[in-house]
SESE-409251 format. One record per residue (C-alpha): residue in three letters; x negated, y, z negated. Coordinates in nm, 2 decimals, always signed. Example, Ala and Ser with C-alpha at 12.3 -4.5 7.8 and 13.67 -1.06 7.14 Angstrom:
REM residues 2
<r 'ALA' <-1.23 -0.45 -0.78>>
<r 'SER' <-1.37 -0.11 -0.71>>
//
This chain:
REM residues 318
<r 'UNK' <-5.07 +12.64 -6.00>>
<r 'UNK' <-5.38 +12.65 -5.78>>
<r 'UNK' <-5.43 +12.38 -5.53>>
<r 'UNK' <-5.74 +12.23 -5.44>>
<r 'UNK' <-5.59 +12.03 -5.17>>
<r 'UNK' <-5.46 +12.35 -4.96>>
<r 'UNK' <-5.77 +12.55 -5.05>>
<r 'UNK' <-5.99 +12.20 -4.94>>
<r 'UNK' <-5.73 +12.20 -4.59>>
<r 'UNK' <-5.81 +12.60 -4.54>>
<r 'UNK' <-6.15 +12.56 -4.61>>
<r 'UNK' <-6.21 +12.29 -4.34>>
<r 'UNK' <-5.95 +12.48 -4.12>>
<r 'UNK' <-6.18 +12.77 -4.11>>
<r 'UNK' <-6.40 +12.64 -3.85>>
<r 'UNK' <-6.18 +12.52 -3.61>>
<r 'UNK' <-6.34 +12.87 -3.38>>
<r 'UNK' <-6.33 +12.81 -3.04>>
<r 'UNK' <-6.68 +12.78 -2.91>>
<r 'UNK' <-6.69 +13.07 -2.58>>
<r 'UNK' <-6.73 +12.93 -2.30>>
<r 'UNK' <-7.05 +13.08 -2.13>>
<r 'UNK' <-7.06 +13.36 -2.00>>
<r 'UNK' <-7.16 +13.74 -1.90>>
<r 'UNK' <-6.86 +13.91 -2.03>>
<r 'UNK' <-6.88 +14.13 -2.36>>
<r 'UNK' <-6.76 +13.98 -2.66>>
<r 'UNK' <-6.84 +14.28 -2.86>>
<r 'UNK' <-7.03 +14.63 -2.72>>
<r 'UNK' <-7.23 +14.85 -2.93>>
<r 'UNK' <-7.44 +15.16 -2.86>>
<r 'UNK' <-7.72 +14.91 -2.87>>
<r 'UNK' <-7.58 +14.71 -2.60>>
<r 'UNK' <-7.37 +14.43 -2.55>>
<r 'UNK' <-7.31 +14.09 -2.69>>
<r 'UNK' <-7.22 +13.84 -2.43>>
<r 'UNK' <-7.05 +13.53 -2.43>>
<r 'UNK' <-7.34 +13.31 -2.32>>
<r 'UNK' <-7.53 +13.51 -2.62>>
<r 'UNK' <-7.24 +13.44 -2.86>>
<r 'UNK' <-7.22 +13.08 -2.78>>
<r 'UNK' <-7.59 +13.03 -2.81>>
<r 'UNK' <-7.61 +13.19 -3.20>>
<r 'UNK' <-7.29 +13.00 -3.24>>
<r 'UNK' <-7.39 +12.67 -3.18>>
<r 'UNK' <-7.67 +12.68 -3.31>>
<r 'UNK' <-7.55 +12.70 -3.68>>
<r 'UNK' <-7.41 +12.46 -3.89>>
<r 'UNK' <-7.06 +12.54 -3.86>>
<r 'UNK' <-7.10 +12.56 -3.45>>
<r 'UNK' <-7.25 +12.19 -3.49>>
<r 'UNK' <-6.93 +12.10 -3.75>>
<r 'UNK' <-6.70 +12.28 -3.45>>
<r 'UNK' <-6.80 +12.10 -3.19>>
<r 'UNK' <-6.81 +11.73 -3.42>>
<r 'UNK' <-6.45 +11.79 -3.50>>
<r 'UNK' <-6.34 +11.90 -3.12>>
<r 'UNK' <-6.46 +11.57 -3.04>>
<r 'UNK' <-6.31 +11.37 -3.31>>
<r 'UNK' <-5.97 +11.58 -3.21>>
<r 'UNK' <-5.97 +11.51 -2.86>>
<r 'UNK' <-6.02 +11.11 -2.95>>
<r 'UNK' <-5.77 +11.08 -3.19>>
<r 'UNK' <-5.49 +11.23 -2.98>>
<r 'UNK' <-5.56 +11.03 -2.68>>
<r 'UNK' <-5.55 +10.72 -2.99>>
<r 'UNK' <-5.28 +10.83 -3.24>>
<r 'UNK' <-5.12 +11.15 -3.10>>
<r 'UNK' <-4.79 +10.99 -3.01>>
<r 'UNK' <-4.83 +10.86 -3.41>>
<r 'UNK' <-4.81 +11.26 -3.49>>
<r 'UNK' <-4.51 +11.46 -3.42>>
<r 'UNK' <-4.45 +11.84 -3.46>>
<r 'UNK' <-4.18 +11.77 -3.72>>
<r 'UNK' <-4.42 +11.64 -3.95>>
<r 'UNK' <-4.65 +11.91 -3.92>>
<r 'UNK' <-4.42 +12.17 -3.98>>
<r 'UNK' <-4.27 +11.96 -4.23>>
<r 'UNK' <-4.68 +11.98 -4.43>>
<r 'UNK' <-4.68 +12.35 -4.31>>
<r 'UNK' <-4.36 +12.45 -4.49>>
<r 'UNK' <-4.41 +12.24 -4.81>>
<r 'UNK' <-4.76 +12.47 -4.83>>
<r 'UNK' <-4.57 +12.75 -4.77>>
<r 'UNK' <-4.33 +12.69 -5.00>>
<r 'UNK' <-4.58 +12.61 -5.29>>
<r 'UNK' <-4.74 +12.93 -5.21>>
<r 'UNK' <-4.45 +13.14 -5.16>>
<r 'UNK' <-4.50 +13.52 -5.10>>
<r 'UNK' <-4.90 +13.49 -5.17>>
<r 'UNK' <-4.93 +13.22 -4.84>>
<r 'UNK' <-4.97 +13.50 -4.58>>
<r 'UNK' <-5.24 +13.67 -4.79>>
<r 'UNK' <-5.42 +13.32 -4.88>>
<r 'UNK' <-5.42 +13.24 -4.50>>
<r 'UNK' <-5.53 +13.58 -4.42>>
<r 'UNK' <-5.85 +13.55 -4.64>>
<r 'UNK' <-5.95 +13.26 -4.50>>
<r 'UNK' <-5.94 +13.34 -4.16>>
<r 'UNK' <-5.63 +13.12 -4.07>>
<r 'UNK' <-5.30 +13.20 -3.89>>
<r 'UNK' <-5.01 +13.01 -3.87>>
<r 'UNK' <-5.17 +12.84 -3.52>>
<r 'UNK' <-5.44 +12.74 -3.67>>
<r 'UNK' <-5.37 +12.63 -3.98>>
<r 'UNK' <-5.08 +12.37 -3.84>>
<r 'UNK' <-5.34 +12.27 -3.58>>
<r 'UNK' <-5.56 +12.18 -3.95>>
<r 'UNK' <-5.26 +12.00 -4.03>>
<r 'UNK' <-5.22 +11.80 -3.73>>
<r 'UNK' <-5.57 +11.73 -3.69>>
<r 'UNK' <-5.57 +11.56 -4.08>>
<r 'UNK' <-5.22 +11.36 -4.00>>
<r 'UNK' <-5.42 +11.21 -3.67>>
<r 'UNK' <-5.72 +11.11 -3.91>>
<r 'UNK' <-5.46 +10.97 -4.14>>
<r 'UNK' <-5.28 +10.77 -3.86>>
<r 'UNK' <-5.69 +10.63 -3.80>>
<r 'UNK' <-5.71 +10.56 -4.18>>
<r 'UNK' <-5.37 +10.36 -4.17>>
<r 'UNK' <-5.45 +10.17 -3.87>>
<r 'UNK' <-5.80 +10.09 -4.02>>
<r 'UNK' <-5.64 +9.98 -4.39>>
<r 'UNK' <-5.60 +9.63 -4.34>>
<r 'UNK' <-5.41 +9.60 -4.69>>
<r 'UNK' <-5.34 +9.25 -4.86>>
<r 'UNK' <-5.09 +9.17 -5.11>>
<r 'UNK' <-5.40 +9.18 -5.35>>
<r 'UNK' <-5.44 +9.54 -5.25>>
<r 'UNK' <-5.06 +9.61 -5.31>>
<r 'UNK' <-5.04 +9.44 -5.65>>
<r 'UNK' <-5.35 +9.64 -5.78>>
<r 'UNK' <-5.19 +9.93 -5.68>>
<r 'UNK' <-4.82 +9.86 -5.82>>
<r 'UNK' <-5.01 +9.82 -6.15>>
<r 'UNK' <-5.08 +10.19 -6.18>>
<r 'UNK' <-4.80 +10.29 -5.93>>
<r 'UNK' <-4.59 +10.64 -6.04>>
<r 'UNK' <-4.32 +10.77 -5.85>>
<r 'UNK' <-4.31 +11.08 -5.74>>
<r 'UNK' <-4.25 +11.34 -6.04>>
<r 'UNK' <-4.12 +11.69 -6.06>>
<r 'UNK' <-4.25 +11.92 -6.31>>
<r 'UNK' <-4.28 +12.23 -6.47>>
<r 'UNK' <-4.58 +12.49 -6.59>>
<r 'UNK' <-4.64 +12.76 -6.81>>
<r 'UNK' <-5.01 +12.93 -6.81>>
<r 'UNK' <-5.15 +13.09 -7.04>>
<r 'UNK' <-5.52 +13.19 -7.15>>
<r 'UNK' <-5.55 +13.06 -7.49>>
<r 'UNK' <-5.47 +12.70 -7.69>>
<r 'UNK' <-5.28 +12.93 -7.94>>
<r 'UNK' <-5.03 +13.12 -7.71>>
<r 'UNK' <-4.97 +12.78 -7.58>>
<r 'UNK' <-4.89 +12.66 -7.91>>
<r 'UNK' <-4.66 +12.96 -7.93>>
<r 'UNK' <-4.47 +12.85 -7.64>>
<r 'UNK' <-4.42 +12.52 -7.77>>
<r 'UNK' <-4.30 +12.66 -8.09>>
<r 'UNK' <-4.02 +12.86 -7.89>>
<r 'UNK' <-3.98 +12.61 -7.72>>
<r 'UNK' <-3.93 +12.34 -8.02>>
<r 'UNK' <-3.61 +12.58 -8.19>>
<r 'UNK' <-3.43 +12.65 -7.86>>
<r 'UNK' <-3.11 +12.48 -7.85>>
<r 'UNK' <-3.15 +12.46 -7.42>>
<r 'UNK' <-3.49 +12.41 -7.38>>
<r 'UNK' <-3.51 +12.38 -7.00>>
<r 'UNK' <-3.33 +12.71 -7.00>>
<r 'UNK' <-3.61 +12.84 -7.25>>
<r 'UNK' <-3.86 +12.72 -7.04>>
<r 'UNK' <-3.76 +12.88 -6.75>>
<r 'UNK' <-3.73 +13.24 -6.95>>
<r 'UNK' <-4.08 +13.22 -7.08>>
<r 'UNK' <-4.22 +13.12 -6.74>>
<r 'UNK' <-4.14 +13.44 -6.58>>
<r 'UNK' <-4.23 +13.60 -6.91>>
<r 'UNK' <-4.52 +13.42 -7.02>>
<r 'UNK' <-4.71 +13.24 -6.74>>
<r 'UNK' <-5.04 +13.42 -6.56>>
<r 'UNK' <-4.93 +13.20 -6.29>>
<r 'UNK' <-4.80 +13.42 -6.04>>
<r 'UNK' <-4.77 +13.12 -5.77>>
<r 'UNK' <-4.48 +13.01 -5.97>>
<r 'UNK' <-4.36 +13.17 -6.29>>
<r 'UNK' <-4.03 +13.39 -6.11>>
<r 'UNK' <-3.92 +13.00 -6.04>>
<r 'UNK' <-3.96 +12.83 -6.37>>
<r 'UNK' <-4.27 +12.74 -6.30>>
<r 'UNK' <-4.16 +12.43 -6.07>>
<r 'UNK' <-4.50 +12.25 -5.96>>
<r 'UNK' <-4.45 +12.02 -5.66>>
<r 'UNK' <-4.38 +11.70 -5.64>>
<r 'UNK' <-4.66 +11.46 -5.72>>
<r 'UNK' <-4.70 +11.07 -5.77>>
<r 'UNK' <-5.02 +10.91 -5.91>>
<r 'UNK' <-5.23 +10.92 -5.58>>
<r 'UNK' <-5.21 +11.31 -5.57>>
<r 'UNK' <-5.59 +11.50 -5.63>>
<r 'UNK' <-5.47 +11.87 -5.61>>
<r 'UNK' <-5.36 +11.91 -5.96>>
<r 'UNK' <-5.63 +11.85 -6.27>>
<r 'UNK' <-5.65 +11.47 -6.38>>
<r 'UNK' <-5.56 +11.63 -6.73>>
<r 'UNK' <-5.20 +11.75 -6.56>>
<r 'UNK' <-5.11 +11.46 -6.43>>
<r 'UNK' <-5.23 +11.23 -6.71>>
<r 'UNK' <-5.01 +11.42 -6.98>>
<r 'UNK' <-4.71 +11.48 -6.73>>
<r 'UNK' <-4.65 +11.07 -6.67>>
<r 'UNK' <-4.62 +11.04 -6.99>>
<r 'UNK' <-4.30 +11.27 -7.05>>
<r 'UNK' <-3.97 +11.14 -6.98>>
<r 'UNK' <-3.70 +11.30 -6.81>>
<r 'UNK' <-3.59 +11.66 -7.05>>
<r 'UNK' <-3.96 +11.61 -7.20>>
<r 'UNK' <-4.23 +11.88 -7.24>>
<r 'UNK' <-4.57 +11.82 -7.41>>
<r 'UNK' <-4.57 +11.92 -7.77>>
<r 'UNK' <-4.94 +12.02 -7.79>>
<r 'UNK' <-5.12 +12.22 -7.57>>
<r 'UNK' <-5.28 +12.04 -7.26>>
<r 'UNK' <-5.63 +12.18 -7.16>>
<r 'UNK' <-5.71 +12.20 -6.78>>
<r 'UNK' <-5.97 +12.40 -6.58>>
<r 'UNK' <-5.69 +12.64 -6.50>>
<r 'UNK' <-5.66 +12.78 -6.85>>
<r 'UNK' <-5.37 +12.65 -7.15>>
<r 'UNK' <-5.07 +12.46 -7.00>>
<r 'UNK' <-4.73 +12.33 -7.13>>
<r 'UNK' <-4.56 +12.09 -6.89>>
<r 'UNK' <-4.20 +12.03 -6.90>>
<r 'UNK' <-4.08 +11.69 -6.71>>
<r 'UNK' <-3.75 +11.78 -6.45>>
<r 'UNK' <-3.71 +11.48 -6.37>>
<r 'UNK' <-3.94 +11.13 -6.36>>
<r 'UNK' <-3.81 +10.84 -6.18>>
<r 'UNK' <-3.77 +10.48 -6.31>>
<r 'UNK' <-4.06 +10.32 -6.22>>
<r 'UNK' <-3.80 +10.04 -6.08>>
<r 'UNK' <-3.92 +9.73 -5.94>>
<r 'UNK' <-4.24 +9.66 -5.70>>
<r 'UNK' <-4.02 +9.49 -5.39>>
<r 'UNK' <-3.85 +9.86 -5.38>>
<r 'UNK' <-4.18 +10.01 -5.34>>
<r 'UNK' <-4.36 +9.85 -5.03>>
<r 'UNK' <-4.39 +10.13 -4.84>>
<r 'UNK' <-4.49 +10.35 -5.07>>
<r 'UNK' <-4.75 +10.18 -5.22>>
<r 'UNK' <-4.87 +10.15 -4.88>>
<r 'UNK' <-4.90 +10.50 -4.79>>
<r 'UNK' <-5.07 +10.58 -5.18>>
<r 'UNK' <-5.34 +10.28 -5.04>>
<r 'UNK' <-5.35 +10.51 -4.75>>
<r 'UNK' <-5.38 +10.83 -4.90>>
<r 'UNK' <-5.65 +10.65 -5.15>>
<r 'UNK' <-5.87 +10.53 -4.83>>
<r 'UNK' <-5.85 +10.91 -4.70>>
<r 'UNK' <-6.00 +11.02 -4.97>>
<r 'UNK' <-6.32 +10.73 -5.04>>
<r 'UNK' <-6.56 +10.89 -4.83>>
<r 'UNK' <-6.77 +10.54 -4.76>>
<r 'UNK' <-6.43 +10.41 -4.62>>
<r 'UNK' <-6.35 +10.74 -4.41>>
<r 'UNK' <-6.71 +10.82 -4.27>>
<r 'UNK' <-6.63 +10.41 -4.11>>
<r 'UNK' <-6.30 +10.50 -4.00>>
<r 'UNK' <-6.44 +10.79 -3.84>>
<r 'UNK' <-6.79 +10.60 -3.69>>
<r 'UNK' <-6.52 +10.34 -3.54>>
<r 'UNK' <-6.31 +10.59 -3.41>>
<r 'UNK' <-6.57 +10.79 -3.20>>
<r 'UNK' <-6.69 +10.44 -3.03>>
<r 'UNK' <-6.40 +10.39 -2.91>>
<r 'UNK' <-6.34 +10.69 -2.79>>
<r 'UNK' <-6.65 +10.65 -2.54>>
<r 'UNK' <-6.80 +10.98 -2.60>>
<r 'UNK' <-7.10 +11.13 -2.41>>
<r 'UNK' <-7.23 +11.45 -2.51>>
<r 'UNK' <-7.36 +11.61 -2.19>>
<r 'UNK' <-7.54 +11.91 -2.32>>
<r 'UNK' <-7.90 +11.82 -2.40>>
<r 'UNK' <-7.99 +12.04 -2.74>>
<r 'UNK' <-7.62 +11.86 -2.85>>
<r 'UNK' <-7.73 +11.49 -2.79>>
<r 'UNK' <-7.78 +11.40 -3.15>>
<r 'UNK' <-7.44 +11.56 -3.31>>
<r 'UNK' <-7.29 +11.27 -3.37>>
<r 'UNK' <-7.57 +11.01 -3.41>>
<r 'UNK' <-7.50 +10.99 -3.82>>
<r 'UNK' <-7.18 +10.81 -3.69>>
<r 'UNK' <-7.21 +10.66 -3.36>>
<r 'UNK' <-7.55 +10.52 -3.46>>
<r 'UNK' <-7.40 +10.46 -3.80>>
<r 'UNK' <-7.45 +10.15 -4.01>>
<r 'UNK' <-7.15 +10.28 -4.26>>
<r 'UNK' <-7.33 +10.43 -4.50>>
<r 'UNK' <-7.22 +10.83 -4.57>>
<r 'UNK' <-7.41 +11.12 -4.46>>
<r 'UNK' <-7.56 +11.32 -4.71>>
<r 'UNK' <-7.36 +11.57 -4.51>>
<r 'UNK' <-7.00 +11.47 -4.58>>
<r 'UNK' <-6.74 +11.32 -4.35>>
<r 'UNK' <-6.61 +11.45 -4.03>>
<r 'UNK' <-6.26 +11.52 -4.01>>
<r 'UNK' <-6.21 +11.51 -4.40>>
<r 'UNK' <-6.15 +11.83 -4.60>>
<r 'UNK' <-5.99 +11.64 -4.88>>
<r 'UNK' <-6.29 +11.40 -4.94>>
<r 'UNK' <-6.47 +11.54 -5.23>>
<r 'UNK' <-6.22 +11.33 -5.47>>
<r 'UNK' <-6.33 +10.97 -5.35>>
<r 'UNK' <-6.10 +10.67 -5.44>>
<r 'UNK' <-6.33 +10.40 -5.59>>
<r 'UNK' <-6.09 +10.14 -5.46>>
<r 'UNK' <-6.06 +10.28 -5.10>>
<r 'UNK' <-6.25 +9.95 -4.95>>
<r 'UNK' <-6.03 +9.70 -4.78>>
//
């Protein structure tokens, strides 16, 4: 199953270049002549993407003088290897297309578990908050998908599906037969793990797939943007009792706020006072002026440090 999470993590991951540092020695030669550093540096920062470098160097450096003892290498290779796992013999090629290496796509990952670590220290969350979000609390769920491009074979699956006398087993055959999801058909079409916070998988996924019990697959075909899917339900958790979920619910409050983009351009606006910085290059003076100037209010240009934010939470404000 596509992710729009990993693709959103890669995408923002992409710019973390390092800017040269200035300079008379050849970055490139041609017959035409050189390309120096200083020259390289220049183009480069003068771009959009140079600016978005240098804003989230900054950010980077003041969150792990803040929160880097917060972070630890186990939990980025922790995210790293669940990633790779999802993506399973197609992650070296994904990285490869967008630019990334392993290096610098765990660097992504520790730079969004510092902002998290921000986000959580900036959630100040009542027991309000946490009965709101018990009320439409799931626990983590593990499912299955077939793919396929029409509402009919779908329907065809289901049939199959609907005479088998081990339908888990069935499933599994006609996901390595069936599904144009090559992330995941030679495994049954497992899907990760997902609770109700989650925005990589399409609402209409997620809505149908809660709604299955444990040995339960949907018996009509569910439309997403990926194509025709049937979701079988591995297993979903009793729901249980609130008093058992505490901590949960207070990571989904914080994985809500990191993606409200009012409540993470604040986050990040606080953040970057703190962290007394002084840009010292004069062309570079405004870079960060839509946050360290900021009132709250988001830029029309996004939010530093987020490359999940374009699913905001409307109940991210504390």
């Amino acid at each position: 199953m596509k992710s729009k999470k990993l693709i959103a993590v890669i995408a923002g991951a992409a710019l973390m270049l390092p800017l040269a540092a200035c300079g008379n020695k050849a970055v490139a030669t041609t017959s035409g002549g050189k390309i120096t550093q200083s020259e390289y540096y220049s183009s480069m920062k003068a771009t959009s993407n140079g600016k978005q470098v240098l804003q989230q160097m900054i950010l980077d450096k003041v969150l792990e003088k803040e929160y880097g003892k917060q972070v630890s290498d186990k939990q980025v290779n922790a995210q790293y290897n669940s990633y790779k796992s999802q993506y399973g013999s197609q992650f070296s090629s994904f990285l490869q297309q967008n630019g990334m290496t392993e290096k610098s796509f765990k660097q992504q990952l520790r730079s969004n578990l510092l902002l998290e670590a921000a986000v959580r220290d900036y959630s100040h969350i009542t027991n309000k908050r946490i009965n709101a979000q018990w009320k439409k609390y799931q626990p983590k769920v593990q499912t299955a998908e077939i793919l396929v491009g029409s509402k009919n074979d779908a329907q065809d699956i289901i049939d199959q599906l609907n005479s088998s006398s081990d339908k888990y087993k069935t499933f599994k055959k006609l996901a390595k037969s069936k599904s144009t999801d090559s992330s995941n058909k030679n495994n049954g079409g497992r899907v990760p793990a997902f609770d109700n916070t989650d925005n990589s998988l399409d609402s209409a996924y997620k809505e149908a797939a809660f709604k299955l019990k444990t040995g339960e697959y949907t018996t009509t075909p569910v439309k997403t943007d990926d194509g025709y899917q049937v979701i079988y339900m591995i297993e979903h958790p009793a729901k249980g009792k609130k008093s058992q979920h505490i901590a949960d619910l207070r990571t989904q409050i914080v994985q809500e706020n990191m993606n409200n983009r009012t409540f993470l351009h604040k986050v990040v606006s606080n953040v970057l006072k703190k962290g007394n910085v002084s840009i010292k290059e004069q062309d570079e003076k405004n870079i960060l002026d839509d946050y360290l100037n900021s009132n709250g209010a988001t830029s029309s240009s996004g939010t530093l440090g987020n490359s999940n934010s374009s699913n905001s939470s409307s109940n991210g404000n504390n």
